[in-house]
N, C-alpha and C positions, 0 to 999 in steps of 0.2 A: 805839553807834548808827551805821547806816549809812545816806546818803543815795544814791538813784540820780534820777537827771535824764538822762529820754530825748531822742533830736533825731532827724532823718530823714524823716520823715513827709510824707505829702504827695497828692499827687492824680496817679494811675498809668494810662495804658486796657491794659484787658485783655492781657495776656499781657507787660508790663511787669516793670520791677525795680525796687525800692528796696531799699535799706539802711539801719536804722535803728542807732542806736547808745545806749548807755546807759551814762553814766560812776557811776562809782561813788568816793564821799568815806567817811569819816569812820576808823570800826573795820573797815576791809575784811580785815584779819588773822585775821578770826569767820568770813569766807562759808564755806561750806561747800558750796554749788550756788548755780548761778541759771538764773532762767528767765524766758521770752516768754509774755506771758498775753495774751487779746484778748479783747475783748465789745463787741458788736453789741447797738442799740437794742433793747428789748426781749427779750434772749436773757441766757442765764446767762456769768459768767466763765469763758473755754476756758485750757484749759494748748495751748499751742502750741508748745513745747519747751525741753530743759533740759537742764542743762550741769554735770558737776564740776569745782570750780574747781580743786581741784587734780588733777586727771587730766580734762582738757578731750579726750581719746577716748572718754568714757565719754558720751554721747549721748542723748537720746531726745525722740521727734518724735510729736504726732500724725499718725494716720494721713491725714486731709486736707491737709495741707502733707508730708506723705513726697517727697521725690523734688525737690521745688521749694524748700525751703527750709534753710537751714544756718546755726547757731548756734556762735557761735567765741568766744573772747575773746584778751584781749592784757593780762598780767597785769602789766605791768612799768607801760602802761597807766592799768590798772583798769579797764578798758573792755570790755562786753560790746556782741558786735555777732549781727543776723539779717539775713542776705541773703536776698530775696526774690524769687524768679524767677517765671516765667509764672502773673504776677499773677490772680484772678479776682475777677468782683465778691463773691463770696461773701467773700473777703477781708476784706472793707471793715470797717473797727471800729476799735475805739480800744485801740491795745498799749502794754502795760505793760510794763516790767521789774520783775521781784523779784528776791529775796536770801533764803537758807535760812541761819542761823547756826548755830555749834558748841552753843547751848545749847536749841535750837528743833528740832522736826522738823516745822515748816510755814514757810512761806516769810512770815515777818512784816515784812521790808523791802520796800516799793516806792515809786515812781516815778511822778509825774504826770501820764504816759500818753501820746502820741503819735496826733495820729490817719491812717490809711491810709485813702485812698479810691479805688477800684477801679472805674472807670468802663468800660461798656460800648459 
């Protein structure tokens, strides 16, 4: 089992930074990826990017955070991190961290969620 517990979160005005972080406990020895997921009040769960954990070059971003945002980790750590640059309200929602394991190919670990608020 793995546990992740996000922090960072907070209330940004437009074209702002945060950095949120997501520590990761228990069998982290199984990840296999992880990733930034967000959802907005009445809208569906967004993939907002993701990461291999063990080849952390291996990358990919939606296309609406391309350019502004970068997903890294620090594995000695366990720790996944999203920097967030020129904030926009459209932003605004509550991010998650997940976890893909070696016996899964959907991302069955998450995280209690963090919320971002992007004030204009």
């Amino acid at each position: 089992q793995v546990q992740l517990v996000e922090s960072g979160g907070g209330l940004v005005q437009a074209g702002g930074s945060l950095r949120l972080s997501c520590a990761a406990s228990g069998r982290t020895f199984v990840i296999t990826a992880m990733g930034w997921f967000r959802q907005a009040p009445g809208k569906e769960r967004e993939r907002v990017a993701t990461i291999r954990y063990t080849i952390p070059t291996i990358t990919n971003y939606a296309d609406s955070v391309k350019g502004r945002f970068t997903i890294s980790r620090n594995n000695a750590k366990n720790t996944l991190y999203l920097q967030m640059n020129d904030l926009k309200p459209e932003d605004t929602a509550v991010y998650y961290c997940a976890a893909r394991q070696r016996d899964r190919d959907d991302f069955s670990s998450w995280g209690q969620g963090t919320q971002v608020t992007v004030s204009s």
